[in-house]
VOMI-233396 format. One line per 4 residues: number of its first residue (from 1); their letters; for each residue x, y, z of N, C-alpha, C. Coordinates in steps of 0.001 Angstrom, whole numbers. Layout:
% residues N
NUM = A = X Y Z X Y Z X Y Z  ...
This chain:
% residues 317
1 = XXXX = 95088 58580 -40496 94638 58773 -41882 94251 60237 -42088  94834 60883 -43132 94292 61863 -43158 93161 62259 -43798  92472 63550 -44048 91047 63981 -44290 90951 64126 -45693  91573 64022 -46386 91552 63313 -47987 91694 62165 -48520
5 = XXXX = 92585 61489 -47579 92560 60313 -47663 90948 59225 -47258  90526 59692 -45855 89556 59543 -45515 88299 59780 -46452  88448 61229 -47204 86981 61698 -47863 87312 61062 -49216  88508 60454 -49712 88397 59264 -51156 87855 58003 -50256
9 = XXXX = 88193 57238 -49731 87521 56585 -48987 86000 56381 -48728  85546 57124 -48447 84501 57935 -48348 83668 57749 -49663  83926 58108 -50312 83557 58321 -51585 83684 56778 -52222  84640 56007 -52215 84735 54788 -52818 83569 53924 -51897
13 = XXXX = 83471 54280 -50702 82242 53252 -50288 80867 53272 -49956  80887 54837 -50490 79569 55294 -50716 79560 54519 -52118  79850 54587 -53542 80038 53746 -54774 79424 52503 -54511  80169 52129 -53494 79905 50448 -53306 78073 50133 -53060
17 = XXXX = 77858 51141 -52001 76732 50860 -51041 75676 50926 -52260  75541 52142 -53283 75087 52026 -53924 74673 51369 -54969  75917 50473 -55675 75611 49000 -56198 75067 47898 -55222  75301 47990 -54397 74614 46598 -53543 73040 47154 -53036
21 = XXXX = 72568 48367 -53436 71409 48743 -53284 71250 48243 -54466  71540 48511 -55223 70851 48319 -56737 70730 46815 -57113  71115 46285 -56476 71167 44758 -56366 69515 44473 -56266  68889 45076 -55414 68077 44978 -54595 66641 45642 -55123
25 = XXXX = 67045 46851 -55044 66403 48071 -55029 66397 48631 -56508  65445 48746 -57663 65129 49366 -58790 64711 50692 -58690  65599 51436 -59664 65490 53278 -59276 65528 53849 -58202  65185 54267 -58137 64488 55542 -56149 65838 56339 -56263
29 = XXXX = 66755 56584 -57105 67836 56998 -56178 67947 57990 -55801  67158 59032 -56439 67054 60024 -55202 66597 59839 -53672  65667 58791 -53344 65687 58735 -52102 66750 57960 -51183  67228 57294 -52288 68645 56582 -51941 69616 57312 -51096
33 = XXXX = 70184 58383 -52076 70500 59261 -51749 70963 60404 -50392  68997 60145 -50714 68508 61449 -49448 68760 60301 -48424  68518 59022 -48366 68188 58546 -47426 69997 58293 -46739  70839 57834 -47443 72266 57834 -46926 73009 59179 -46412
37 = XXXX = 72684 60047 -47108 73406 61596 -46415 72368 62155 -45192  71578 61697 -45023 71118 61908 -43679 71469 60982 -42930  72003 59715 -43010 72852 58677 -42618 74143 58929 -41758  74731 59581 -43009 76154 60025 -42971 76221 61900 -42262
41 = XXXX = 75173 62491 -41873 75033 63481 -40982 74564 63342 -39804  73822 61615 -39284 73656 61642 -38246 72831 61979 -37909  71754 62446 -38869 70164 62494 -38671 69398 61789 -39655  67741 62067 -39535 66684 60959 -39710 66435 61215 -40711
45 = XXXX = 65431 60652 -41453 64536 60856 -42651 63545 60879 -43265  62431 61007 -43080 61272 60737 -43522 60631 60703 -44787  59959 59468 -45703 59913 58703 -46997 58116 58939 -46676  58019 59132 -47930 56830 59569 -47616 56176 59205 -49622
49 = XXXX = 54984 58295 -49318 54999 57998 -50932 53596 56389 -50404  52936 56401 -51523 51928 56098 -51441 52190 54537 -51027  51560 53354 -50839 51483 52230 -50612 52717 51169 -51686  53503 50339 -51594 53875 49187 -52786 55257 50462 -53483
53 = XXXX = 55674 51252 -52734 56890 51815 -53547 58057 51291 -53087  58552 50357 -52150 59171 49715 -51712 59704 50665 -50404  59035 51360 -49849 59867 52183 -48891 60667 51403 -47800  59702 50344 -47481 60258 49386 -46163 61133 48532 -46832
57 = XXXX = 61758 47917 -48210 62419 47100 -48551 63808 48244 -48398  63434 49503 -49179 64612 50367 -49298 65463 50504 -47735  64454 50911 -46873 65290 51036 -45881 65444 49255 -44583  65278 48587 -45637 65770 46925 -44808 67077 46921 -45349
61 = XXXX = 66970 47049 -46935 67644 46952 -47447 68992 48238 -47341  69441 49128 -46868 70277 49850 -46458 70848 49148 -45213  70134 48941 -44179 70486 48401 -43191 71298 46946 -42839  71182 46319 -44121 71968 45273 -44682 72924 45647 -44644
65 = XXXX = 73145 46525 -45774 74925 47011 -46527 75575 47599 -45514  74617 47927 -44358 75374 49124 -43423 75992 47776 -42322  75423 47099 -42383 75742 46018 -40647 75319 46784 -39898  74269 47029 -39655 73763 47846 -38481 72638 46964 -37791
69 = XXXX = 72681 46851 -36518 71218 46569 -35997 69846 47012 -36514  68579 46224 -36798 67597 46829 -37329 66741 46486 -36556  65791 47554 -36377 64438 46873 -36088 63195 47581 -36450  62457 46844 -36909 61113 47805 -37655 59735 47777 -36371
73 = XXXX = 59207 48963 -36546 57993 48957 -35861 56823 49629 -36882  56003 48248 -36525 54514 49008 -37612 53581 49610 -36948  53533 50870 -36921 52873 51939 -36292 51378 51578 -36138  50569 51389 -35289 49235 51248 -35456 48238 51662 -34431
77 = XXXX = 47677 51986 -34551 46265 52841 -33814 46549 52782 -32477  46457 51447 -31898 46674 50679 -30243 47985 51101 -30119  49179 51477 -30916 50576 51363 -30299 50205 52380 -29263  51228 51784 -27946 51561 53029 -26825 52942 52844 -26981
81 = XXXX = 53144 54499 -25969 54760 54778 -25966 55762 53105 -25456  54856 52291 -24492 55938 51065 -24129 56193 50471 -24733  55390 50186 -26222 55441 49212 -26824 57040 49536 -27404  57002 50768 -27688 58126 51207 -28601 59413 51445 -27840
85 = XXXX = 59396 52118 -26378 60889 52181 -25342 60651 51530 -24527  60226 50254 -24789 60052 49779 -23217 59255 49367 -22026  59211 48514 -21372 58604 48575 -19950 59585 48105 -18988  59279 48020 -17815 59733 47633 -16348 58790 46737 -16253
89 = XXXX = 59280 45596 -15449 58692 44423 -15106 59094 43877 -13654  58210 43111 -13021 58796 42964 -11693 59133 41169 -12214  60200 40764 -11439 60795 39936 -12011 60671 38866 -10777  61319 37589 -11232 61496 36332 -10181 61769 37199 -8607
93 = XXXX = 62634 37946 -8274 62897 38742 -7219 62113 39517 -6329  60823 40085 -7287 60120 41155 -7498 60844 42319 -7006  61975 42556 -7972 62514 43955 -8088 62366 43854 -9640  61904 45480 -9751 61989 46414 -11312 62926 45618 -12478
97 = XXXX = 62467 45643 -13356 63524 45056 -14451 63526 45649 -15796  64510 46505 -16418 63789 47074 -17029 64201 46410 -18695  62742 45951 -19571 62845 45388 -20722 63337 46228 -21939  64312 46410 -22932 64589 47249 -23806 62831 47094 -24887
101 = XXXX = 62530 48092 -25157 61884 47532 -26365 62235 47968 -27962  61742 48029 -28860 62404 48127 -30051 63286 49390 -30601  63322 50129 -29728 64105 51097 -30125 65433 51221 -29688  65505 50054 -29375 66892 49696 -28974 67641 48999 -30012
105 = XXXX = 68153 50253 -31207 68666 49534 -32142 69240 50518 -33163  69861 50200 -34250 71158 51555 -34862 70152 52058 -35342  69422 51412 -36891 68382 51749 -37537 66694 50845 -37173  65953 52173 -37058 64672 51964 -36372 63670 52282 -37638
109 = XXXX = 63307 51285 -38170 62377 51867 -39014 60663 52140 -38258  60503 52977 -38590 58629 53704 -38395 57791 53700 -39437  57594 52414 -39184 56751 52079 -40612 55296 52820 -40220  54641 53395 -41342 53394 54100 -41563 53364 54890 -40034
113 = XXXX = 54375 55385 -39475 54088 56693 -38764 53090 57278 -38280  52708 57658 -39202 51877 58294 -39525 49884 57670 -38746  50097 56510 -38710 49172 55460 -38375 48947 55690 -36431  49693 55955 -36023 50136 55626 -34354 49561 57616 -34281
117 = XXXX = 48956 57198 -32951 48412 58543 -31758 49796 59342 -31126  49301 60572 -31256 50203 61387 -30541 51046 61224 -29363  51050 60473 -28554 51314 60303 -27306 52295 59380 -28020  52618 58110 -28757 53483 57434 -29180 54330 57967 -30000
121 = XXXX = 53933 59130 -31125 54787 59515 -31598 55664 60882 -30870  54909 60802 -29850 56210 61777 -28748 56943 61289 -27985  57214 59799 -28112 57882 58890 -27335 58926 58917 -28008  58570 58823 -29672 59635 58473 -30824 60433 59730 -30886
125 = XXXX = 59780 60782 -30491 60472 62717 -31108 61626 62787 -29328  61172 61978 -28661 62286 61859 -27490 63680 61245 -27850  63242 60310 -28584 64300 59344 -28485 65230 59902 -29726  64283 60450 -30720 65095 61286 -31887 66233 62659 -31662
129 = XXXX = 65578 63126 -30667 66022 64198 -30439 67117 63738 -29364  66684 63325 -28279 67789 63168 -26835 68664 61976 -27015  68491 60601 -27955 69410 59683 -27934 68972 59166 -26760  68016 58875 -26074 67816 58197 -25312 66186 58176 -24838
133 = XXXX = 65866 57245 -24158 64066 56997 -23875 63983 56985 -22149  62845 57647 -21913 62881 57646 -19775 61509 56657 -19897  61647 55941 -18969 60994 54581 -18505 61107 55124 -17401  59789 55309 -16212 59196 55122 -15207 60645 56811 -14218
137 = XXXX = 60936 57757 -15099 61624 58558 -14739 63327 58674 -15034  63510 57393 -15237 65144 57078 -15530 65186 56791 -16609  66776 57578 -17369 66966 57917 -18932 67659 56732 -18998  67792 55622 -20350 68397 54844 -20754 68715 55321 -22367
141 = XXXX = 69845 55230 -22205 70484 56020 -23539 70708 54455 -24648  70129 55683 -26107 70261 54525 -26984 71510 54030 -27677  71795 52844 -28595 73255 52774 -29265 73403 53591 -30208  74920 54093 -30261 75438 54511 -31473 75536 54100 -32689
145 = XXXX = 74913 54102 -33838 74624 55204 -34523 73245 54644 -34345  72380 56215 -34340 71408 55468 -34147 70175 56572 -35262  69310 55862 -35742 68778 56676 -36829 66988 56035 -36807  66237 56703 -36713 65026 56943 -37143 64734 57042 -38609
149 = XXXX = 64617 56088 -39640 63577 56315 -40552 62748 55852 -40856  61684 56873 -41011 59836 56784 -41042 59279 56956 -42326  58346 56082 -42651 57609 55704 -43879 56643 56711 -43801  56278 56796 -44595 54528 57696 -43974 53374 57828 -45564
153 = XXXX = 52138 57474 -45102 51685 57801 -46610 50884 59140 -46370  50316 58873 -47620 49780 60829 -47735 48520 60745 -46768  48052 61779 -46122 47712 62140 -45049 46400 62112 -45639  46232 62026 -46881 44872 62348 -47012 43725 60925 -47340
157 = XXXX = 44993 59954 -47130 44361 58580 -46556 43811 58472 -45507  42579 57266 -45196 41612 57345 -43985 42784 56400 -42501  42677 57173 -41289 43247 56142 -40940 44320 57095 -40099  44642 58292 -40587 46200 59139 -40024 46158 60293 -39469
161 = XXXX = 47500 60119 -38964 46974 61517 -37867 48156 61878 -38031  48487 63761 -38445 49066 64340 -39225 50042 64034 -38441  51786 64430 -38692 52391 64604 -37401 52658 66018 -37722  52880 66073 -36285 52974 67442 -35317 54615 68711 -35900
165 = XXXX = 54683 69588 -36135 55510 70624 -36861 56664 69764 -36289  56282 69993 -34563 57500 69881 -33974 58371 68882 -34518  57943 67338 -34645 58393 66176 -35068 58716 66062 -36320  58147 66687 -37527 58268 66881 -38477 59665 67145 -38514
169 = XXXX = 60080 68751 -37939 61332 69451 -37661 62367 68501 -37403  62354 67457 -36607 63401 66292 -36391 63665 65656 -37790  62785 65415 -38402 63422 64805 -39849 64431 65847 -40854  65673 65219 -41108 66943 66439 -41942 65963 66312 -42679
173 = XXXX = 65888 64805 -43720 65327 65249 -44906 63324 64906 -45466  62892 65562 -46272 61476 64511 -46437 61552 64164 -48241  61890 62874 -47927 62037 62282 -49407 60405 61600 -49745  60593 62498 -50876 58661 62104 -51479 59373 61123 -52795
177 = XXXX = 58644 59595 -52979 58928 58577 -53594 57616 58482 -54649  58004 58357 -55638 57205 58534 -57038 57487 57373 -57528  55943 56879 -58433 55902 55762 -59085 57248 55109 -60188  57556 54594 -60279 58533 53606 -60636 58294 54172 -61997
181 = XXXX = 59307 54360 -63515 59005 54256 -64875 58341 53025 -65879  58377 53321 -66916 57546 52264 -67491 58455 50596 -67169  60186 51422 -68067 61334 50305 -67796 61293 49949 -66526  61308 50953 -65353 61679 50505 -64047 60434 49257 -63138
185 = XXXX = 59654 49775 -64065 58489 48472 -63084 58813 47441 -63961  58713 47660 -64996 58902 46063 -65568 59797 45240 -65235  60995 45795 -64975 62373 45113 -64432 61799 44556 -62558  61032 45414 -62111 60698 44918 -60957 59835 43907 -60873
189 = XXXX = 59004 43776 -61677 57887 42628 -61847 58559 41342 -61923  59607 41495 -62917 60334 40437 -63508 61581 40176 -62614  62061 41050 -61364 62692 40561 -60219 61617 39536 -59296  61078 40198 -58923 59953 39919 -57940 59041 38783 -57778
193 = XXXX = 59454 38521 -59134 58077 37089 -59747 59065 36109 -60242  60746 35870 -60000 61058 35063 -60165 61779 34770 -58870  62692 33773 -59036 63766 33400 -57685 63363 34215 -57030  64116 33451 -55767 64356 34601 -54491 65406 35402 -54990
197 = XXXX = 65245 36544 -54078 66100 38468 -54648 67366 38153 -54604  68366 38989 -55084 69831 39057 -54354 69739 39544 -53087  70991 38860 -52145 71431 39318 -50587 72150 40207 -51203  72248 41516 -50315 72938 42461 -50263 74513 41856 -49679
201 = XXXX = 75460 42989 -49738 76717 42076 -49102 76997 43326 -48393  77284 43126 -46793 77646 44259 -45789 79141 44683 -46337  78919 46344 -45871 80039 47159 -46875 80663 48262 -45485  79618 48271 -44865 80062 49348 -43389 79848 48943 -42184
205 = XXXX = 80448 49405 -41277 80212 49119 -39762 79827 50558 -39382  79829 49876 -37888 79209 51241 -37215 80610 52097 -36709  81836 51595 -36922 82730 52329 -36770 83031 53173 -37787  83201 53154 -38665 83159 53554 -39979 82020 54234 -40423
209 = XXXX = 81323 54572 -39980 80111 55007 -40236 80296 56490 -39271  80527 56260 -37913 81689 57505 -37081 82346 58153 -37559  83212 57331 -38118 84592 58127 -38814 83874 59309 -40273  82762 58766 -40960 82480 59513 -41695 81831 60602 -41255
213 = XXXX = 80872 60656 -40033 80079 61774 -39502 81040 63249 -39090  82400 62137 -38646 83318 63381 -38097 84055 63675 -39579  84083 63485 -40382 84668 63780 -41650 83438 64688 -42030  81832 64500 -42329 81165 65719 -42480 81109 66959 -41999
217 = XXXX = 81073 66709 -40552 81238 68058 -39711 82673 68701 -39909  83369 68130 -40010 85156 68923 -40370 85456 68953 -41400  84386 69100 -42658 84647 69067 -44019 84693 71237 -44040  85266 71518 -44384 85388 73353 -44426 84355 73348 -45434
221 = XXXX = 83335 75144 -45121 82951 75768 -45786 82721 77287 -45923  82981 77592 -47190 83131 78957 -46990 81762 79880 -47032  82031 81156 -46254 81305 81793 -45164 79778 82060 -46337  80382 82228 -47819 79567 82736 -48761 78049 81482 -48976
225 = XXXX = 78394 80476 -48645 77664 79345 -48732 76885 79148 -47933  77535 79433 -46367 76759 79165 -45015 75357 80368 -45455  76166 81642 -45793 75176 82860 -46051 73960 82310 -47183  74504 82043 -48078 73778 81488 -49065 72164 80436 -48409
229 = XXXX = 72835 80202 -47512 71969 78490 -47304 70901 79519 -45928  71761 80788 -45014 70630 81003 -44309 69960 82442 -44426  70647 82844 -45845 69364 83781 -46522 68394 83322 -46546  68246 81792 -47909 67408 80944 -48524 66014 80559 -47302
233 = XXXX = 66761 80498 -46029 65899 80138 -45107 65321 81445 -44493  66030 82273 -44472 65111 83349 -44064 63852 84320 -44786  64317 83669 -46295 63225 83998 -47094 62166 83338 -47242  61997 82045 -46413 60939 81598 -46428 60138 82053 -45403
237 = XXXX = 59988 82791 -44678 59541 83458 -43174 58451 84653 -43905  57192 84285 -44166 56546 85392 -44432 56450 86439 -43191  56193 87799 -44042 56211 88893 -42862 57641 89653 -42670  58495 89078 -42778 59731 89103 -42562 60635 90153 -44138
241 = XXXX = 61338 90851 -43398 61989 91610 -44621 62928 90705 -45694  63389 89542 -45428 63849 89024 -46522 62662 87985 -47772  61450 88042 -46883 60633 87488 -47444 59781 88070 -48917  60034 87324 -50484 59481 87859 -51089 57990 87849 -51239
245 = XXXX = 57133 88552 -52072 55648 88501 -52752 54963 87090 -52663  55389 86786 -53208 54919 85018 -53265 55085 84302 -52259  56306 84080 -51007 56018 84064 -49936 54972 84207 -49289  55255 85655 -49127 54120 86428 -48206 52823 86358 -48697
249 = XXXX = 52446 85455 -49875 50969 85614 -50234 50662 83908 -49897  51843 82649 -50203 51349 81407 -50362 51410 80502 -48575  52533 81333 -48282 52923 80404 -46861 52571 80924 -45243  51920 80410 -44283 51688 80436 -43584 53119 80641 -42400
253 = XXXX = 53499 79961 -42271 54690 79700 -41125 56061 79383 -42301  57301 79771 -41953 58646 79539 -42623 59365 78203 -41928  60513 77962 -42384 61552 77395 -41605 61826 77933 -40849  62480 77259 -39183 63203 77394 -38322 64808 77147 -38552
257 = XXXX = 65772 77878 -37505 66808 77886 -37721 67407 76451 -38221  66826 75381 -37505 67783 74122 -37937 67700 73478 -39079  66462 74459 -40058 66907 73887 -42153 67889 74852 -42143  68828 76371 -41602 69792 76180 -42041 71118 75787 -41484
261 = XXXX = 70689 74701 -40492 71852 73802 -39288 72304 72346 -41186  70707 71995 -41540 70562 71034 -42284 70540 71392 -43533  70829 72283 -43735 71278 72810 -45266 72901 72981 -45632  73493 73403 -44155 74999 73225 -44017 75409 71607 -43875
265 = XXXX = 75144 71205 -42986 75749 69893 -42920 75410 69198 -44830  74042 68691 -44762 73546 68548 -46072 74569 68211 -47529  74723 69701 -47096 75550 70107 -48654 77010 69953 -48470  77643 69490 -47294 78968 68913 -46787 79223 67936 -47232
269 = XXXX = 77680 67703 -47172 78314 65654 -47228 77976 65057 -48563  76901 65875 -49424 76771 66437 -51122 78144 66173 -51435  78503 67088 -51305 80023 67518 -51654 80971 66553 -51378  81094 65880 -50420 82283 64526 -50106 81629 63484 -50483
273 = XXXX = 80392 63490 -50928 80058 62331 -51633 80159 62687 -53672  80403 63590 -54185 80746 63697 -55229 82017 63814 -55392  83036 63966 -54553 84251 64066 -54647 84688 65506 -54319  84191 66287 -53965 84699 67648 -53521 84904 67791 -52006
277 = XXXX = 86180 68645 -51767 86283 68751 -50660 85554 69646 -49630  85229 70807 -50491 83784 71470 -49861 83019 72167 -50214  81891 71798 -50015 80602 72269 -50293 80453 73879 -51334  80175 73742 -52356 79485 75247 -52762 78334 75548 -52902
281 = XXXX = 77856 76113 -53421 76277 76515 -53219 75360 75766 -54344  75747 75505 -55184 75127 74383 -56013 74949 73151 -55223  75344 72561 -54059 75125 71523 -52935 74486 71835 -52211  74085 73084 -51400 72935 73577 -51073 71618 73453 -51719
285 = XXXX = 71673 74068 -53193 70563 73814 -53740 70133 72641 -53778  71445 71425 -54056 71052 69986 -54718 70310 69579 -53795  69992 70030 -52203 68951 69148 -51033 68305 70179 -50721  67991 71465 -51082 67289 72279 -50738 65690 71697 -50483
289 = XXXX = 65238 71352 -51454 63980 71068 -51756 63518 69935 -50547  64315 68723 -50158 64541 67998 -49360 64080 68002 -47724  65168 69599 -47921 65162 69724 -46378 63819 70862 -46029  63323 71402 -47038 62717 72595 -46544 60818 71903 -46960
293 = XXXX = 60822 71129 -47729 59827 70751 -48221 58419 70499 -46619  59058 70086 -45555 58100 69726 -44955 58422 70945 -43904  58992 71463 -43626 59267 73270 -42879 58475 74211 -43239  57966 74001 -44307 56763 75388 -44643 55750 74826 -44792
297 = XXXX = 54671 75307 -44346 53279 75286 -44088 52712 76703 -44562  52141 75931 -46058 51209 76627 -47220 50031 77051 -46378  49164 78465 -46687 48371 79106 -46484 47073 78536 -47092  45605 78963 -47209 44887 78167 -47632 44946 79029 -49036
301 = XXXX = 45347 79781 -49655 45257 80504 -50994 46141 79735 -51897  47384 78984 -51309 48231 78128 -51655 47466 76341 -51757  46854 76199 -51258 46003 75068 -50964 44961 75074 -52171  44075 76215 -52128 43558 76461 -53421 43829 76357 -54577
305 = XXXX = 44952 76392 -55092 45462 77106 -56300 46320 75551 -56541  46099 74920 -55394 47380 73517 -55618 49076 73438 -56042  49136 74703 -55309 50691 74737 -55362 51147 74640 -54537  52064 73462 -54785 53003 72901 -53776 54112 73619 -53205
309 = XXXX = 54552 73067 -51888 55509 74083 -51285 56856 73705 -52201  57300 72238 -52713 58271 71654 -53528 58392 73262 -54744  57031 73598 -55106 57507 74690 -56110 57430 76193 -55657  57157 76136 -54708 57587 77697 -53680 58937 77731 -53323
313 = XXXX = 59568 76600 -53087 60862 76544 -53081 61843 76622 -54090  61254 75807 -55451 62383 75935 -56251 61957 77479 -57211  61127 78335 -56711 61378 79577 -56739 62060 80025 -56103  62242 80095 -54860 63264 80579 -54207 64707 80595 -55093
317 = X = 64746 79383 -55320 65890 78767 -55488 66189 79858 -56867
């Protein structure tokens, strides 16, 4: 098949996925969105939005349409790293046995994240990063495709413990989820409070789901775009000569190289999901905000003044 043929394809069942969300799922679609092209690049996502916005239905509900293995873990104070990769057990034999635990699965949801101690959520930034979890020294690699997405509420609830830059950095995108409209809740009330919901109807496999990742990465882009996407990032680097005034007065720390690894891919798959064959710089912008939103870390003069990094960016922009 060839790579037009493939990226209409592509495009017709991205269409689909999105009606059988909507089946389900009222508005969000920007996190919809965010949440499938980090899908379809082969990295994670992090949803981030106050209590009752449906974050955990949204991403059950993806995992439906996809046919993918699921498994959710609810993050909580007591979790340790075994609960989440695993233990060894001595068995009828008493030789080692080693138990998968829930992260043995395509899509892993991390519900409230944010909730669970450091030591567990560096169990999770292993398995995100390496594709695989070490139990008692030996690596057991996880299945293909395999995706991390994490719920998280605002930090300034009792109860959480921030996560760490580093881990942060593993998420492509951070989709912030906003209250529903006047129309959109009402239609949800009036789902919700009658019958049981619609079933979603599976639309992808995990083969097919391959075939599209290698269709993102071999989608062409030209050199003006790549530049485009790692100016943008180098201007967020206070101190730094591409860095402007406002920068250098609101932000503490910039992006690292891989918002502009995730600003290229990103805007690839932007682009083959609207029907273009590749990316221009208006697809950059369209996830800019996305990818860079949790990469900069505001100063306290920025903290003061209550300006968000979401609008330090779309200055940039």
């Amino acid at each position: 098949m060839s790579d037009v043929t493939t990226a209409e394809k592509f495009n017709q069942k991205y269409q689909d996925i999105q009606k059988e969300i909507a089946t389900v799922i009222v508005g969000q679609n920007d996190a919809v969105n965010g949440v499938l092209i980090s899908l379809f690049c082969n990295s994670h996502a992090l949803l981030v939005g106050v209590p009752g916005l449906a974050k955990t239905l949204l991403i059950k509900t993806i995992s439906e349409v996809l046919d993918l293995k699921f498994n959710r873990i609810q993050f909580t104070p007591d979790l340790m790293p075994g609960d989440i990769t695993g233990n060894e057990i001595l068995d009828e034999n008493r030789t080692f046995k080693f138990i998968k635990g829930p992260l043995f699965a395509n899509i892993v949801l991390a519900d409230e994240i944010n909730r669970t101690p450091p030591k567990t959520q560096a169990a999770l930034l292993e398995a995100m990063q390496e594709r695989n979890v070490t139990v008692s020294g030996k690596a057991y690699p996880l299945d293909a495709p395999f995706f991390v997405l994490a719920t998280q509420n605002p930090i300034e609830q009792e109860g959480t413990y921030p996560l760490p830059e580093a881990q942060l950095d593993r998420f492509m995108f951070n989709l912030v989820l906003d209250y529903p409209s006047f129309e959109e809740e009402l239609q949800i009330v009036k789902n919700t409070t009658a019958n049981a919901g619609a079933t979603p109807k599976k639309i992808l496999n995990a083969q097919e789901i391959a075939e599209f990742q290698a269709l993102v990465r071999k989608a062409p882009i030209a050199d003006n775009v790549v530049e485009y996407a790692v100016d943008l990032v180098s201007k967020t680097r206070p101190g730094t000569p591409r860095a402007n005034a406002r920068v250098n007065e609101l932000i503490s720390y910039g992006a690292g190289p891989r918002a502009g690894q995730f600003l290229v891919l990103g805007a690839k798959c932007h682009a083959l999901l609207n029907g273009k064959l590749s990316p221009d710089i208006e697809d950059v912008k369209a996830i800019a905000v996305n990818v860079l939103r949790h990469r900069l870390v505001k100063n306290y003069k920025a903290e003061a003044e209550g300006i968000s990094v979401d609008d330090i960016v779309k200055g940039l922009l």
